[in-house]
C-alpha positions, 0 to 999 in steps of 0.5 A, a space after each residue: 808265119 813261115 811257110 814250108 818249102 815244096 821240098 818239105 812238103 814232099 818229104 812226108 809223103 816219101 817217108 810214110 811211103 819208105 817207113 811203111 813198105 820197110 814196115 811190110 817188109 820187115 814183118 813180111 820177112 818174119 812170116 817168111 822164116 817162120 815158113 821155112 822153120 815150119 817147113 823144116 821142123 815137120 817136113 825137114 826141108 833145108 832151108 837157105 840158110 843151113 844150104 848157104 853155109 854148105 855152099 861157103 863153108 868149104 870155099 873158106 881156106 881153114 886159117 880162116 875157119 879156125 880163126 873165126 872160131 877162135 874168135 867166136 869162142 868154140 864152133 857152136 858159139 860160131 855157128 849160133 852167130 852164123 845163124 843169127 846174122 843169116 836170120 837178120 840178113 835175110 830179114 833186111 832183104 825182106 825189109 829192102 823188097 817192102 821198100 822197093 815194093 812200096 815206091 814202085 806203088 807210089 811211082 804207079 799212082 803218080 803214072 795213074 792220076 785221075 784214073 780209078 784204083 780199087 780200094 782193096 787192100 791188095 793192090 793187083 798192080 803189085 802183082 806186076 812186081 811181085 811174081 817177076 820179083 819171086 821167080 827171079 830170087 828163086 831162081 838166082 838162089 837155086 843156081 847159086 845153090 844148085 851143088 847144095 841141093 842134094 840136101 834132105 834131111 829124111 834121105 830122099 833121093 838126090 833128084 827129088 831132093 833138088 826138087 824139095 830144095 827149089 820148091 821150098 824157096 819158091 814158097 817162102 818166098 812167095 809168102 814174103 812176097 805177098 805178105 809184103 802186098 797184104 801187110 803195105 795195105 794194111 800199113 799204107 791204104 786208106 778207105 777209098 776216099 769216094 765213099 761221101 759218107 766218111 769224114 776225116 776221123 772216121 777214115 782216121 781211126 778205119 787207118 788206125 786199125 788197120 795198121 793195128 792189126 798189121 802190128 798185131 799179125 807181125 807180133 804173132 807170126 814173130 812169136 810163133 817164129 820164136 817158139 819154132 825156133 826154139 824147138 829146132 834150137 832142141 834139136 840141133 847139134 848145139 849141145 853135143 857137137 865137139 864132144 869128147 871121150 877121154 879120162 878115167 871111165 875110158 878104161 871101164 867102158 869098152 866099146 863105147 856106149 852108141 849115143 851119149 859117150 861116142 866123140 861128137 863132131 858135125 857141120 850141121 845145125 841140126 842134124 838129119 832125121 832120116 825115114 828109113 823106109 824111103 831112104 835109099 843108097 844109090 850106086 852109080 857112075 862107071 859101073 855096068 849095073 847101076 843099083 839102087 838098094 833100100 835098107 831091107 837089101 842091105 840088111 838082108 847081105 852077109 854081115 859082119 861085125 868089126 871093132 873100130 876105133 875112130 879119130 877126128 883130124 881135129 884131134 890135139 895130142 892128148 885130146 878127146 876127139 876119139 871112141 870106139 865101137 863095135 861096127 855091124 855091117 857089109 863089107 863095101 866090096 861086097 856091095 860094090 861087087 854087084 855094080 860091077 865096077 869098070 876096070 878104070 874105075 880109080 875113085 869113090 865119091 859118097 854124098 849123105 843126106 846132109 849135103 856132105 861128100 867126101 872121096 877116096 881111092 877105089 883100092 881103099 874102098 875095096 879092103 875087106 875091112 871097110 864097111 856100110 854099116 848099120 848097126 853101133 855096138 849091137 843097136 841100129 846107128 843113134 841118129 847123130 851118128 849116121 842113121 840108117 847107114 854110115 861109112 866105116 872106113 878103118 885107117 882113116 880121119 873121120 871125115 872119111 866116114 861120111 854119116 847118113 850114107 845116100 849115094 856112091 859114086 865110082 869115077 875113073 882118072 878123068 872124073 877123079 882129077 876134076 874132083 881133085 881140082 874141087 878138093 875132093 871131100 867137104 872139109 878137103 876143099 877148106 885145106 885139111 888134110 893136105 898131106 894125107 888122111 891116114 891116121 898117124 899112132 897116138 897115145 895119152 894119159 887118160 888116168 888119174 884125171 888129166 887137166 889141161 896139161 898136169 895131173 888133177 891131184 898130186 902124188 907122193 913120195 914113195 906111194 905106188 900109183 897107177 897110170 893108165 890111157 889108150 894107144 891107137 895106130 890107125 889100122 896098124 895096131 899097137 905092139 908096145 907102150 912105153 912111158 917116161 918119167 923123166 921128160 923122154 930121157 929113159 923109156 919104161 915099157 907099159 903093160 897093155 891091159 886090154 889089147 886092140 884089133 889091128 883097128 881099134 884102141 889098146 888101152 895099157 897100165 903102168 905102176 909108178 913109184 914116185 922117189 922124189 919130190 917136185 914136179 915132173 914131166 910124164 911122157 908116153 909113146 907107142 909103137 905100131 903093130 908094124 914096129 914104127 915108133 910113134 912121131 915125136 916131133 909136135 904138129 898143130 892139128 890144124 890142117 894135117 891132123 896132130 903129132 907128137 907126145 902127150 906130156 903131162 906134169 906131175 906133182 910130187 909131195 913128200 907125206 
């Protein structure tokens, strides 16, 4: 019989020991994110991977974000594949950690012959690296994260946040590595061998079990991973973001109701469910009296309620990526007014609960008309859209309204031009908004039903129909509609139904006969409050935010 090679002697000693420690440490990283999904759901502390996406997301350049977008068929189809490979990234670590854990063992019992080794399941020689291992990860992660870790998603101050982020990766990462320990034991240790009593199959059937209970443990902490998963799935933004308001029901409803018909838009994966009685809002940096105010403080200020149309950047010519609503809340020079600010004070930083930040003029920030408010059409702020607190700022993209308000920084030119070489805002830093985020005069067709770019149902020959649709200025208002049935070659001006403040939507009416049959294009276009005529010229909205004319072909039948 031929006799095997030293070498292949040796290598089922060195496979056992790389199956079994990658075993350990597979399972080991499941009881890992099964910690940090619990951790989140009852305590709402982020975990790495929502705090590494904060940390990317803004160092992607925007070409590349839509272009992964498009590729992944929508942000939440994105955002679900993001999720699943930071899960299974984080998993392999795990499984990679086992395995230098498992040789490190087997390099000590080589450097440990003839000396004796306790039988317990825990090797304490582990521990040699197990703590460095769990310090040094925690410490690599909260320096590489360190800008993120103002995160909290039930409103703790900024310090303490910092705290709960650090001190949640220092416990799940503990768990991973001693469950790594724990469960190679399990996988890997056999009886003590001393004991004279045990013949070869007993010791067998003793491995046999342990190695099944190691199984079963990975089985149940992998389904109760699942069942956390799911409800925070639930609760995710995954079924509302990128929600749009438009059609017919525009012009039956106004203000928008808070909750279920307001435009959707939000980087989170679920996003924060702040207690307003810890929250707080701190105002800091050149100011002479720094403050700190809880939500009674500001409930209890001169309020005012402003109606307040809002307009996403990624808003196409046409689209729905716009609402209205009647705003309840304190003017910011109001609030700013009790700081005092410095005389060189030239721009405001916000950051929110969420890890979002954004920044703008001070000029900006001391109009009358931007508000911290607390209230949505009558009722305290729905949770997806910024509760206890969120910025109203009229005029500008929506990213300049930062949800679940936390702190508000001033700064003077100094401070304002290192922010500016960072971007200046969260979306600012992908490259949106480059050349400007004041909101330029839309207009579109919002009934009949619109799909895609024609009329849903055709129209006919000699019947009277009416169009109608919203106009918006940004914080000019709208003075005069007008549509075109001909392409934009000849203008008819539209009657404007339900007239706008200076910051909100004016939705308009115009009655049509239709004189001849076929297909043509239907054009509307506004004009501002201040006499400007709305940009004809089409841009993407990708990175400036869109212009041009919402066209919409019309069938026209005979009867």
């Amino acid at each position: 019989m031929p006799n095997s090679s030293p070498r292949s002697a040796d290598r089922g000693p060195w496979l056992k020991t790389l199956i079994w420690g990658l075993t350990a440490g597979i399972l080991a990283g499941v009881a890992m994110l099964f910690t940090m999904a619990l951790l989140r759901l009852v305590l709402g502390w982020p975990t790495p991977t929502e705090l590494i996406f904060d940390r990317l997301f803004p160092l992607l350049t925007v070409e590349f974000f839509i272009g992964s977008l498009v590729r992944a068929g929508g942000y939440t189809p994105l955002k679900l594949q993001g999720v699943f490979g930071a899960l299974v990234g984080q998993v392999i670590v795990a499984g990679l950690g086992g395995v230098i854990y498992a040789f490190y063992l087997r390099r000590r019992d080589r450097r440990d012959v003839g000396q004796t080794t306790s039988p317990s399941l825990i090797d304490r020689r582990g521990w040699t690296l197990i703590i460095p291992g769990v310090l040094a990860a925690t410490m690599l992660f909260v320096a590489l994260l360190w800008p993120t870790l103002s995160t909290n998603y039930r409103g703790l101050p900024s310090a303490t946040a910092h705290v709960v982020a650090s001190l949640e990766m220092l416990i799940s990462f503990s768990v991973c590595g001693f469950a790594i320990m724990f469960l190679y034991g399990l996988l890997s240790r056999t009886p003590h061998a001393g004991v004279a009593d045990r013949n070869a199959t007993t010791m067998a059937i003793s491995v046999g079990r342990r190695r099944f209970v190691a199984l079963g443990i990975g089985a149940a902490v992998a389904l109760a991973l699942g069942s956390t998963l799911r409800r925070l799935f639930r609760m995710g933004t995954f079924s509302y973001d990128g929600r749009q308001y438009g059609g017919p029901k525009v012009q039956k409803i106004t203000p928008i109701r808070p909750d279920d018909e307001f435009y959707q838009v939000s980087k989170n994966l679920i996003d924060p469910d702040v207690a307003r009685d810890s929250w707080r809002l701190d105002i800091v940096g050149r100011v002479e009296n720094p403050r700190v105010y809880s939500f009674a403080d500001i409930a209890a200020m001169p309020a005012v309620e402003q109606e307040t149309t809002l307009l996403c950047i990624s808003y196409g010519v046409g689209s729905g990526l716009c609402s209205n609503a009647i705003w309840k809340g304190v003017p910011l020079p109001t609030l700013l007014a009790q700081v005092k600010p410095k005389p060189n004070v030239t721009t405001v930083l916000f950051r929110a609960a969420d890890g979002y930040y954004e920044t703008f003029r001070f000029a900006k920030a001391m109009e009358p008309t931007t508000l911290v408010a607390y209230e949505m059409n009558g009722e305290p702020l729905p949770r997806r859209h910024g509760f206890p607190l969120r910025l109203i700022v009229p005029g500008l993209y929506g990213e300049k309204n930062p949800k679940w308000l936390t702190r508000i920084e001033l700064l003077d030119e100094a401070d304002g031009r290192l922010h500016r070489r960072h971007g200046c805002g969260f979306y600012k830093e992908q490259g949106w908004g480059r050349q400007g985020d004041a909101i330029p005069t839309h207009s579109r067709f919002d009934a009949p039903q619109v799909r895609g770019d024609h009329f849903e149902a055709p129209f006919q020959v000699g019947k009277p129909i009416e169009l109608r649709g919203m106009a918006f200025g940004g914080d000019r208002g709208i003075s005069k509609v007008e549509v075109s049935s001909d392409d934009g070659e000849t203008w008819d001006e539209a009657e404007i139904t339900k007239p706008g403040t200076k910051l909100s939507w004016s939705l308009w009416s115009y009655q049509w006969t239709p004189e001849d049959e076929g297909e043509t294009a239907m054009v509307v276009r506004a004009t501002d409050g201040e006499g400007k005529l709305q940009i004809s010229e089409y841009r993407d909205q990708v990175p400036d935010g869109a212009t041009g004319l919402h066209r919409v072909r019309a069938i026209v039948e005979r009867t």
